[in-house]
N, C-alpha and C positions, 0 to 999 in steps of 0.2 A: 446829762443824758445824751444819747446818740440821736443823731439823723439819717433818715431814710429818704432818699429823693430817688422816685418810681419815675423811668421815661418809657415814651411809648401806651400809655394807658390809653385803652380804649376809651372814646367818648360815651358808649353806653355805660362802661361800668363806673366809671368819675360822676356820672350822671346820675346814676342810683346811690352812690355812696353819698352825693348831695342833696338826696333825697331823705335817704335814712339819717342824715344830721338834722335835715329841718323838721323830721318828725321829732326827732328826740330830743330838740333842741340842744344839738351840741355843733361844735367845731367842726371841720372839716376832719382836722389832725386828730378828736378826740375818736371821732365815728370809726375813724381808722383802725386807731387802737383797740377799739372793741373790736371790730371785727375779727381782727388779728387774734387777741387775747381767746375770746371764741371761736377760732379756728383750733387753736392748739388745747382748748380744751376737750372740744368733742374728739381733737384725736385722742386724749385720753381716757376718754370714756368707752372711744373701739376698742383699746388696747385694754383696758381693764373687762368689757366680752369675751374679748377672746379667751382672756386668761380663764373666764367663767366657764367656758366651754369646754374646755382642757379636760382630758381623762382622768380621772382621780389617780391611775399611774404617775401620770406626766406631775400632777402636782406635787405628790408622792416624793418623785425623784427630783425636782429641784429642791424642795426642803431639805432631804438628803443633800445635797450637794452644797450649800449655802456653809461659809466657814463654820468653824466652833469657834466663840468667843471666851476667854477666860477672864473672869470681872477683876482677878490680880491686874489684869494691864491698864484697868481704868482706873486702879486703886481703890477696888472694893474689896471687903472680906470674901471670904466663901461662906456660902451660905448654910450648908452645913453645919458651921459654927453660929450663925445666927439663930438658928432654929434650936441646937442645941442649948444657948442662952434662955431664950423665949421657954422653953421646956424647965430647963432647972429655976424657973420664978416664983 
């Protein structure tokens, strides 16, 4: 795992982050991580609003836009032929 060594940290905020460890009863290093981990989730909770707010155009047009996949490349049959199997049973 990596290391992270922060200089310059305010004494208020080291102060609260040793706060919120001895509530949680965790590490120093652990409180961290959480903090961290829940930074970068709430940002993706904005970014998945936004997306919610998006014009039913705009969502429209990235689906459009998103490749076509052909299941030959993954080594699947067409399905086509699977249905028509299922069908002559």
């Amino acid at each position: 795992m990596a290391t992270l060594q922060i200089e310059n940290l305010p004494d208020e905020l080291y102060s609260r982050i040793q706060c919120l460890a001895s509530e949680k009863n965790l590490t120093l290093n652990e409180a961290v991580i959480r903090l961290l981990k829940r930074s970068f989730e709430s940002d993706k909770v904005t970014l998945d609003r936004a997306q919610e707010n998006q014009p039913m155009s705009g969502i429209l047009q990235r689906i459009r836009s998103r490749p076509r996949v052909n299941p030959r490349d993954f080594g699947l049959m067409d399905s086509t032929i699977l249905i028509a199997e299922d069908r002559n049973r």
